[in-house]
KOLDOKOL-151156 format. One line per field, with one value per residue (C-alpha): residue number from 1; x, y, z. Coordinates in nm, 4 decimals. Layout:
% KOLDOKOL-151156
seq: c(NUM/...)
px: c(X/...)
py: c(Y/...)
pz: c(Z/...)
//
This chain:
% KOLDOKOL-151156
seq: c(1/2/3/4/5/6/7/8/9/10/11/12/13/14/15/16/17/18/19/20/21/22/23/24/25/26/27/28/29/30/31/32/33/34/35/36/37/38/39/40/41/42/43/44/45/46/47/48/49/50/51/52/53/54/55/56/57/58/59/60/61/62/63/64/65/66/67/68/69/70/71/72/73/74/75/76/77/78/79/80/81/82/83/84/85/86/87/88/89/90/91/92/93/94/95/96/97/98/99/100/101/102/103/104/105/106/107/108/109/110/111/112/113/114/115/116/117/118/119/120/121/122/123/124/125/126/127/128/129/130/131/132/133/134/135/136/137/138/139/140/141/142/143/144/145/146/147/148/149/150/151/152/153/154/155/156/157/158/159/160/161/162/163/164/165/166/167/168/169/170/171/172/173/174/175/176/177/178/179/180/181/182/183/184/185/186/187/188/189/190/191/192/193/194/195/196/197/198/199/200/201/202/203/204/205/206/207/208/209/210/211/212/213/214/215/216/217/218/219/220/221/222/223/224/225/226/227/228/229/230/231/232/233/234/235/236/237/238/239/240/241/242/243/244/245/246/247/248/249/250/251/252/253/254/255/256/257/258/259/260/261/262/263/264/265/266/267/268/269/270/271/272/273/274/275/276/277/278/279/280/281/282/283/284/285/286/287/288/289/290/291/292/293/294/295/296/297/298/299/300/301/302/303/304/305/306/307/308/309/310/311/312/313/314/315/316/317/318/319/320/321/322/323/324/325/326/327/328/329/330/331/332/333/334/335/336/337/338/339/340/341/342/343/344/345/346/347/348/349/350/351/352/353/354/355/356/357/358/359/360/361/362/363/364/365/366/367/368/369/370/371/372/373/374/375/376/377/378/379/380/381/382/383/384/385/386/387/388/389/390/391/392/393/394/395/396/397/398/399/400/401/402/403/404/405/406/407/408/409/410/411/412/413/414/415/416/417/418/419/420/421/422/423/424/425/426/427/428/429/430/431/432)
px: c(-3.6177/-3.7403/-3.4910/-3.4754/-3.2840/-2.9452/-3.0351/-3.2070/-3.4868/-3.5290/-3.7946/-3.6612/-3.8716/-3.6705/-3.5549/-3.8649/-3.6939/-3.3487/-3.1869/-2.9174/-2.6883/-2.5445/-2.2008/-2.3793/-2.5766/-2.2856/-2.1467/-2.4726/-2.4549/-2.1119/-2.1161/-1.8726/-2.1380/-2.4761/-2.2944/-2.3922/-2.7544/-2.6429/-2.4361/-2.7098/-2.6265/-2.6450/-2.5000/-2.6390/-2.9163/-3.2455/-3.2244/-3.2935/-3.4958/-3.6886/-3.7006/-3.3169/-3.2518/-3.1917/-2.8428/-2.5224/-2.6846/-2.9795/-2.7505/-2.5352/-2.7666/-2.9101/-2.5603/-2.5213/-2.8497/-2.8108/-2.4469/-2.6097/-2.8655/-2.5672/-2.3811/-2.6709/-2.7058/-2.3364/-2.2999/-2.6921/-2.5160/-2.1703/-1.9297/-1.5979/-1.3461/-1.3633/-1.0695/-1.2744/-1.4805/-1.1464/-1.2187/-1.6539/-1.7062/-1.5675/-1.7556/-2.0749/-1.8833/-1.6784/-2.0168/-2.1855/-1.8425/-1.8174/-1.8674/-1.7977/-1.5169/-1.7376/-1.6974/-1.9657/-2.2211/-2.0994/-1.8644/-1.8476/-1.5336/-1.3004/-1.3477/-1.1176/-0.7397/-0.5428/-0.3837/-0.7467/-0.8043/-0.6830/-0.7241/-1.0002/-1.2985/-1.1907/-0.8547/-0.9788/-1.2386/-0.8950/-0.9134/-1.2371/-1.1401/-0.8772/-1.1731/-1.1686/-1.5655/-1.5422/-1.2661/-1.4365/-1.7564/-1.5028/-1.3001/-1.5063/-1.4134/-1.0546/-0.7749/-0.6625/-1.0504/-1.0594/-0.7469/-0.8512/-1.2115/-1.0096/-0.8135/-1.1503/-1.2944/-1.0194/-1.0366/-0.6963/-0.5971/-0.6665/-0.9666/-1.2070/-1.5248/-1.3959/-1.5863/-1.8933/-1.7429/-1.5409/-1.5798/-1.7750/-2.0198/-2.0394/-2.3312/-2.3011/-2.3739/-2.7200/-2.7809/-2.7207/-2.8912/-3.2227/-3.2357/-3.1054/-3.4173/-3.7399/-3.5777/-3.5273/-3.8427/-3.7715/-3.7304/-3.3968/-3.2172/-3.4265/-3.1983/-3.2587/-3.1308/-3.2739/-3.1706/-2.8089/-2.8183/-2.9593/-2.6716/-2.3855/-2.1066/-1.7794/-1.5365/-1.2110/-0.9753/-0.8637/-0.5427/-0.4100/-0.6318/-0.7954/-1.1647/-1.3597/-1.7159/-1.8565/-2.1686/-2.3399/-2.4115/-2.7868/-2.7755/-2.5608/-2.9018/-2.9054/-2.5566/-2.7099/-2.9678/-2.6982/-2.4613/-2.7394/-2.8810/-2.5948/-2.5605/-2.9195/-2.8531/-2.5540/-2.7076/-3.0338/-2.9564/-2.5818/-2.4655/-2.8239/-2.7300/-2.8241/-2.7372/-2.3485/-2.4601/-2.4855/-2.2400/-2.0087/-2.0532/-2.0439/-1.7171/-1.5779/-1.6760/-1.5374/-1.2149/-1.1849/-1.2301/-0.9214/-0.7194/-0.8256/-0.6866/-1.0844/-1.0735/-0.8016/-0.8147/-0.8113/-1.0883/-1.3182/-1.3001/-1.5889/-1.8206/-2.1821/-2.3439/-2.4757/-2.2030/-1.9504/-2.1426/-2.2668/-1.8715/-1.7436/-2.0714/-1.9631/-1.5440/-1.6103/-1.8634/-1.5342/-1.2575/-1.2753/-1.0993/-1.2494/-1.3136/-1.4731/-1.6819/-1.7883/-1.8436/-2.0790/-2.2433/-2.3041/-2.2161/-2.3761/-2.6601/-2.7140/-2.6343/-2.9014/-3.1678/-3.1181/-3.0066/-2.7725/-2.4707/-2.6181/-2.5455/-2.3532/-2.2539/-2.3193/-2.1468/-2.2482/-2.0414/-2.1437/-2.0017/-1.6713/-1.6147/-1.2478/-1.1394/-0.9722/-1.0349/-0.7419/-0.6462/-0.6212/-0.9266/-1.1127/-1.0664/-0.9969/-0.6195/-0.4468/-0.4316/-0.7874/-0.8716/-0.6007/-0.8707/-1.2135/-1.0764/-0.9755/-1.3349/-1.4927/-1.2989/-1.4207/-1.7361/-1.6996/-1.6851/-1.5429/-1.2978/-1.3928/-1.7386/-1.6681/-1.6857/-1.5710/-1.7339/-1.6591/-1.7368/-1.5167/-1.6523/-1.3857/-1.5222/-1.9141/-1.8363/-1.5840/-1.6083/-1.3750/-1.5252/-1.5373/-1.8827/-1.9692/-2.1003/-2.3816/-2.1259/-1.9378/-1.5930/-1.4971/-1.3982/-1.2965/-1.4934/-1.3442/-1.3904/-1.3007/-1.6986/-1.7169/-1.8738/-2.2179/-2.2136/-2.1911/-2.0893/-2.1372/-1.7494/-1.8700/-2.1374/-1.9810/-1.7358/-2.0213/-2.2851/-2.0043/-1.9275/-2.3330/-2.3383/-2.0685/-2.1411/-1.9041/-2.0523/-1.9376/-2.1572/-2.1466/-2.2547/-2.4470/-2.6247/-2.3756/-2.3710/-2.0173/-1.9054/-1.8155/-1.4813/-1.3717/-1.3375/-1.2740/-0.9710/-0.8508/-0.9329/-0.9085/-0.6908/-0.7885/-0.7415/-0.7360/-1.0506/-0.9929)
py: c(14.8009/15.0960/15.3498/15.4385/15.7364/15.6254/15.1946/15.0384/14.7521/14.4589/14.1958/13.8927/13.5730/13.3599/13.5718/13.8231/14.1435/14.2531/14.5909/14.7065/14.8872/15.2368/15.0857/14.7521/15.0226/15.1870/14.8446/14.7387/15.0337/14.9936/14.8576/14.5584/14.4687/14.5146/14.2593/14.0192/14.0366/13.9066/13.6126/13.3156/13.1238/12.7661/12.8537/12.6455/12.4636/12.6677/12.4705/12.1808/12.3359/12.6866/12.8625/12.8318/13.2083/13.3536/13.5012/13.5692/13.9107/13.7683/13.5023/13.8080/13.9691/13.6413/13.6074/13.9799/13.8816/13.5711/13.6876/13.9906/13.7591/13.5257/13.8434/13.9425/13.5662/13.6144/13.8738/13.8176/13.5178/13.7038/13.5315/13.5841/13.8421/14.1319/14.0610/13.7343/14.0249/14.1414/14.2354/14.2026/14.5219/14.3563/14.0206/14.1163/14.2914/13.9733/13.7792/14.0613/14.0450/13.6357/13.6019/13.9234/13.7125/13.4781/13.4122/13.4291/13.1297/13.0699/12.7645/12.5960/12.7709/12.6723/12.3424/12.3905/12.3543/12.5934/12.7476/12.8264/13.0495/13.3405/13.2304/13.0625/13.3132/13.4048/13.4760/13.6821/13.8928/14.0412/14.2330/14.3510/14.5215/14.7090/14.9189/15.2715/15.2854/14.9655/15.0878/15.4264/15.2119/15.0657/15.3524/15.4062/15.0317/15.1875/15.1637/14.8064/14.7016/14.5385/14.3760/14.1901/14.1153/13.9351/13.7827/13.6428/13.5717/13.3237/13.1464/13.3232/13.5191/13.4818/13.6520/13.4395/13.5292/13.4388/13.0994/13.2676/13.3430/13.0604/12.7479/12.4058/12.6655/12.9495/13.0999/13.0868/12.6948/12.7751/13.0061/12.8466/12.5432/12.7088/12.9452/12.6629/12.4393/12.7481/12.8240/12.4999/12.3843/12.0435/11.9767/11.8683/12.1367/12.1951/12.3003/12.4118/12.7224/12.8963/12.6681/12.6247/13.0476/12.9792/12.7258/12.9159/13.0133/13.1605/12.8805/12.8616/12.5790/12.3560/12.3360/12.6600/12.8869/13.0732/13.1627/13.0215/12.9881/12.6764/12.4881/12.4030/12.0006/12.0560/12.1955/11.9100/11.7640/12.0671/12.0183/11.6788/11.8330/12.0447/11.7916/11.5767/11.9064/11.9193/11.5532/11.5584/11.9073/11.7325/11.4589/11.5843/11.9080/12.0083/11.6942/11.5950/11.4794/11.7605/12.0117/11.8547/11.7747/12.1866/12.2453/12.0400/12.1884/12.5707/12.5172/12.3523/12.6534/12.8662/12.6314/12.6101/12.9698/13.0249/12.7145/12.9233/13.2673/13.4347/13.5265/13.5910/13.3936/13.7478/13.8326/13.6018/13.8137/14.0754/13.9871/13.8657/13.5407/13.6677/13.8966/13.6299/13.4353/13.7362/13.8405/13.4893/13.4646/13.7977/13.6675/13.3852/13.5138/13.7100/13.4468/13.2256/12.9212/12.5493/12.6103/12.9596/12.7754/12.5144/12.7013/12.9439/12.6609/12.4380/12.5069/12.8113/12.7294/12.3779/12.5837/12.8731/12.6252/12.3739/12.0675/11.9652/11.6402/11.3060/11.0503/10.7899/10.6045/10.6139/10.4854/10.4596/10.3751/9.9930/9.9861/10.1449/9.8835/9.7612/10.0575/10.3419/10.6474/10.8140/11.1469/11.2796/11.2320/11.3780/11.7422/11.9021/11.7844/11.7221/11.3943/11.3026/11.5643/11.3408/11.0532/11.2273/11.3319/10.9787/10.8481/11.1411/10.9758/10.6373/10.7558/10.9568/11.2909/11.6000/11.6906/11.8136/11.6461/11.3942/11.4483/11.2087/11.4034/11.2356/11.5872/11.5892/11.8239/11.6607/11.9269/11.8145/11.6538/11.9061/11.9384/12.1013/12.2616/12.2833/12.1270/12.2789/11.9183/11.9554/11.8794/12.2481/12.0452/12.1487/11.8573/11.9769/11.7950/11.6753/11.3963/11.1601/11.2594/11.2430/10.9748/11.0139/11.3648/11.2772/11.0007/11.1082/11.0180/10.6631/10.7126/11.0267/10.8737/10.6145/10.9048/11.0812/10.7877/10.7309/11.0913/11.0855/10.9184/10.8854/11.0236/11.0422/11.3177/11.2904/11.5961/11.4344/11.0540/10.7868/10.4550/10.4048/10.0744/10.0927/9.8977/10.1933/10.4177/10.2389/10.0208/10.4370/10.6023/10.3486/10.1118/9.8100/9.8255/9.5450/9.5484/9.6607)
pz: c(10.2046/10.4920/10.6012/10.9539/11.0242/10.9036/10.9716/10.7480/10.7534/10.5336/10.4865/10.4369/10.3588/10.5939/10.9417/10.8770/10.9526/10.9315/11.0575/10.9133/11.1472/10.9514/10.8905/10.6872/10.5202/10.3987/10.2622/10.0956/9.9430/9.7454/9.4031/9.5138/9.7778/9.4794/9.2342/9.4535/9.3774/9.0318/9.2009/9.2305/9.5619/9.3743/9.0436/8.8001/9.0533/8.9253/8.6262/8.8224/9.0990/8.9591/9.2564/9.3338/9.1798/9.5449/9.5390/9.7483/9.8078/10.0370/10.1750/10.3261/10.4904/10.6187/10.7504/10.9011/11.0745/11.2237/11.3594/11.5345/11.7119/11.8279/11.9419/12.1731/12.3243/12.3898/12.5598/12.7364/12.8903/12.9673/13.2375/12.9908/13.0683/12.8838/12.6668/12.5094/12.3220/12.1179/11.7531/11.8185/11.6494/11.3174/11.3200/11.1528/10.9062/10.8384/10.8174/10.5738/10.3315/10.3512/10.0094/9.8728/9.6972/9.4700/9.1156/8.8526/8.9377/9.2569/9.3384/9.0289/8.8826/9.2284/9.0326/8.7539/8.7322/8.9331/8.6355/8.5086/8.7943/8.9608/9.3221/9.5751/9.6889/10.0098/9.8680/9.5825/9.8132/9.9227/9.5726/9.6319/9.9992/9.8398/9.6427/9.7719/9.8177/10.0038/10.2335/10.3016/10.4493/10.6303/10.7819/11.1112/11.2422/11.2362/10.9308/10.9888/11.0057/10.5968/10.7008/11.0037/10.8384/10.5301/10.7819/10.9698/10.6493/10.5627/10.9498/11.0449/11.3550/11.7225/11.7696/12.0236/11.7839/11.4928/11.5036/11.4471/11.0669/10.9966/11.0874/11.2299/11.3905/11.1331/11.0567/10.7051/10.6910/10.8915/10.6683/10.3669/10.4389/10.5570/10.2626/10.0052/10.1521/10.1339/9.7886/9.6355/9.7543/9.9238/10.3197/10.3608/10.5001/10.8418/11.1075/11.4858/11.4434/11.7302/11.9630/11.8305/11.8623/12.2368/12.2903/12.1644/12.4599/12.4521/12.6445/12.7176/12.5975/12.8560/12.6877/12.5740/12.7904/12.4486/12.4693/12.1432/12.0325/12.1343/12.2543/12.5715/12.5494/12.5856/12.2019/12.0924/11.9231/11.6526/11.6233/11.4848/11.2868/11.1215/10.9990/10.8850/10.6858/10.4948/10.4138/10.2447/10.0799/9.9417/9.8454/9.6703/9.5889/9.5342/9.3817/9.2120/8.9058/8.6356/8.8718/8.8454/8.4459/8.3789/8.5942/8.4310/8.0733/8.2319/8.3799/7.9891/7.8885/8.0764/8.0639/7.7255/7.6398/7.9302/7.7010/7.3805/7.5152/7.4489/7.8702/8.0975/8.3997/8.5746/8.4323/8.5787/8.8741/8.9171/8.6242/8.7223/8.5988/8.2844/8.2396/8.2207/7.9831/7.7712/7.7368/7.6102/7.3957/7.2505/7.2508/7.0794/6.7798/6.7362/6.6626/6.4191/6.5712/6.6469/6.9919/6.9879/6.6772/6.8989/7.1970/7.0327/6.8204/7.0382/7.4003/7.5230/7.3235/7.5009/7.8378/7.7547/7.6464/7.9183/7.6874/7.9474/7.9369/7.9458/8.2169/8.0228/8.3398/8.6714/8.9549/9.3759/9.6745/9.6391/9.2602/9.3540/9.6657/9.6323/9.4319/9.4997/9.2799/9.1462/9.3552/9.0015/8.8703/9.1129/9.0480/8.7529/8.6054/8.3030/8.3403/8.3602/8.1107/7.8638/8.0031/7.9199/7.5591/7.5204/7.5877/7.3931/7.0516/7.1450/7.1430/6.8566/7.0228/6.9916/7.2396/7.5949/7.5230/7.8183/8.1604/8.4296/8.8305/9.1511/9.3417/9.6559/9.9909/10.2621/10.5469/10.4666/10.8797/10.9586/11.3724/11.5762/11.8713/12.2812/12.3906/12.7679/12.9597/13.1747/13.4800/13.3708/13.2453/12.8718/12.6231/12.2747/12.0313/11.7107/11.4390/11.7024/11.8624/12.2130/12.3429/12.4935/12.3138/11.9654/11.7877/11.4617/11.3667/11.3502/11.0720/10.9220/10.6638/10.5886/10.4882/10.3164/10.0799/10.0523/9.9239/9.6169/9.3225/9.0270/8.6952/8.3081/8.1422/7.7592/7.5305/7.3411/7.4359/7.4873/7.7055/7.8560/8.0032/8.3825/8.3269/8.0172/8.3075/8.6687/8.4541/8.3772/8.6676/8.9738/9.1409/9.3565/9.6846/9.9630/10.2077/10.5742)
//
């Protein structure tokens, strides 16, 4: 990192170079904004894929940069009443604090039961603008700015920019997917980005008159390229199976040691990856009860040393055909909790040694946008496609349903019959 009078350069393996403007410097430079470095971007995925230890730190700034360059296309191409630029000064702010929010290892705690967690990440990033340090970086952008940045950073408000920082064309998801891709090592998340940047326009909506973000239809090909990116980085990397196997057993443990009283769900807020682990390590060599013995026995160790759940069963799209998986037992619930436990003594396991994963990402196709056609009309498009634009609605669900795969993870090697958990879990349902 080069200082530049009060800017500041970095060199970044994916965008090259990125300036730092003397307000992001002064956020970069807070303490809430450093944790980050210790947040890795995939949580558990560089025990599956090595070079996967980039964090939420790098990812931010990826994110500042890449929302500065669409800025400058935007207002290069201009045409928009000066009113469409409301609340500009805030966005790349909004884009550097996205995930300022994120619990220890990234997204696998959202995962667990609501009672096991304080709040979602862009909910609890509202705790981390109320820091004094944090606000005083803030103060030139005005007094209401860490408001109205929390407020972008959850997709509220009016603003005509705020598509740029949440959602189907944030910047975050190019961002991600690049970086996710050159770190993990594998090509699968290759995405047009420049020309998607070239492509970006600020239109208004036929039918309430509101400028957004959208497209121009000549850059509705790496629109493509996007959505596909995420289906493979889904598919290979996110849900690979020992990535969801270790993430799995972190989020028992941190579940268990809520259940057991050794952490607060409050306090999973703020602590890094290792300090979340090194502070129920240290909790649990303290108490003397079954779980806390089992957890620092047998759990952390298998975590630390990479002696992840076994596969005991695994499931695909073409075994589940004619059944419905329970709403229930796709997240974390009592109820299939009550199920795994009930497996785990048929099997001759110790309680919260089974794990039944179906991951769920409903938005992976998530479109809602005005597309500019080459004849200058607007359509909105949406996941009903537009036709001779994109089509993607009609393959969407398909690739979706291609990409989950229903799991049981056992703690220690098991075979489980497919008909001990689909008879539990599922209900038949009558072909369309």
């Amino acid at each position: 990192m080069t200082t530049s009078g009060s800017e500041k350069l970095i060199r970044d393996p994916l965008w090259d170079t990125i300036r730092l403007d003397p307000t992001a410097v002064r956020i970069v430079d807070t303490a809430e904004f450093q944790r980050l470095r210790y947040i890795r971007q995939l949580g558990l995925a560089h025990l599956v894929y090595p070079g996967a230890t980039h964090t939420r730190f790098d990812h931010a700034l990826g994110v500042y940069h890449l929302t500065k360059t669409a800025l400058r296309h935007l207002r290069e191409r201009g045409g928009v009443p000066p009113d469409a630029w409301e609340g500009e000064e805030l966005i790349p702010y909004a884009a550097l604090l996205h995930d300022i929010g994120h619990f220890a290892y990234s997204h696998a705690l959202e995962e667990l039961e609501t009672e096991r967690l304080p709040a979602h990440h862009e909910e609890v990033s509202r705790r981390f603008f109320s820091s004094p340090a944090l606000r005083d970086a803030l103060a030139p952008l005005g007094l209401t700015a860490p408001d109205r940045i929390h407020e972008l950073i959850r997709g509220e408000g009016e603003m005509p920019l705020r598509g740029l920082v949440s959602g189907s064309l944030d910047l975050d998801k190019m961002e991600y997917l690049r970086r996710d891709a050159r770190f993990c090592g594998v090509p699968y998340g290759e995405v047009d980005v420049s020309r998607l940047l070239q492509g970006l326009q600020l239109l208004q909506d036929p039918a309430s008159g509101r400028y957004e973000v959208g497209v121009h239809e000549k850059a509705v090909a790496a629109l493509e390229s996007l959505l596909f990116a995420k289906y493979q980085m889904f598919r290979n990397v996110y849900w690979h199976h020992a990535v969801r196997a270790a993430t799995a057993l972190y989020k028992r443990i941190v579940e268990e040691s809520v259940r057991a009283g050794l952490i607060d769900p409050e306090e999973l807020i703020g602590p890094t990856d290792e300090e979340l682990l090194y502070e129920i390590g240290r909790r649990v060599l303290e108490d003397d009860g079954e779980i806390a013995e089992r957890i620092a026995t047998r759990w952390l160790p298998a975590l630390r040393h990479r002696r992840l759940p076994k596969r005991a069963l695994e499931l695909t799209a073409a075994d589940l055909s004619g059944r419905q998986v329970e709403d229930w037992a796709v997240g974390d619930s009592p109820w299939k909790r009550a199920v795994e436990d009930d497996l785990a003594a048929e099997l001759g396991l110790e309680s919260g040694e089974v794990v039944i994963d179906f991951p769920v990402k409903p938005a992976m196709f998530q479109l809602d946008l005005l597309v500019e056609r080459r004849d200058g009309t607007i359509q909105r498009l949406d996941l009903e496609g537009v036709q001779g634009v994109l089509d993607l609605p009609k393959v969407s669900q398909e690739l979706y349903t291609t990409a989950r795969v229903l799991r049981v993870f056992t703690f220690e090697r098991r075979e489980v019959s497919a008909e001990q958990v689909l008879q539990r879990i599922t209900r038949r349902v009558e072909a369309v």
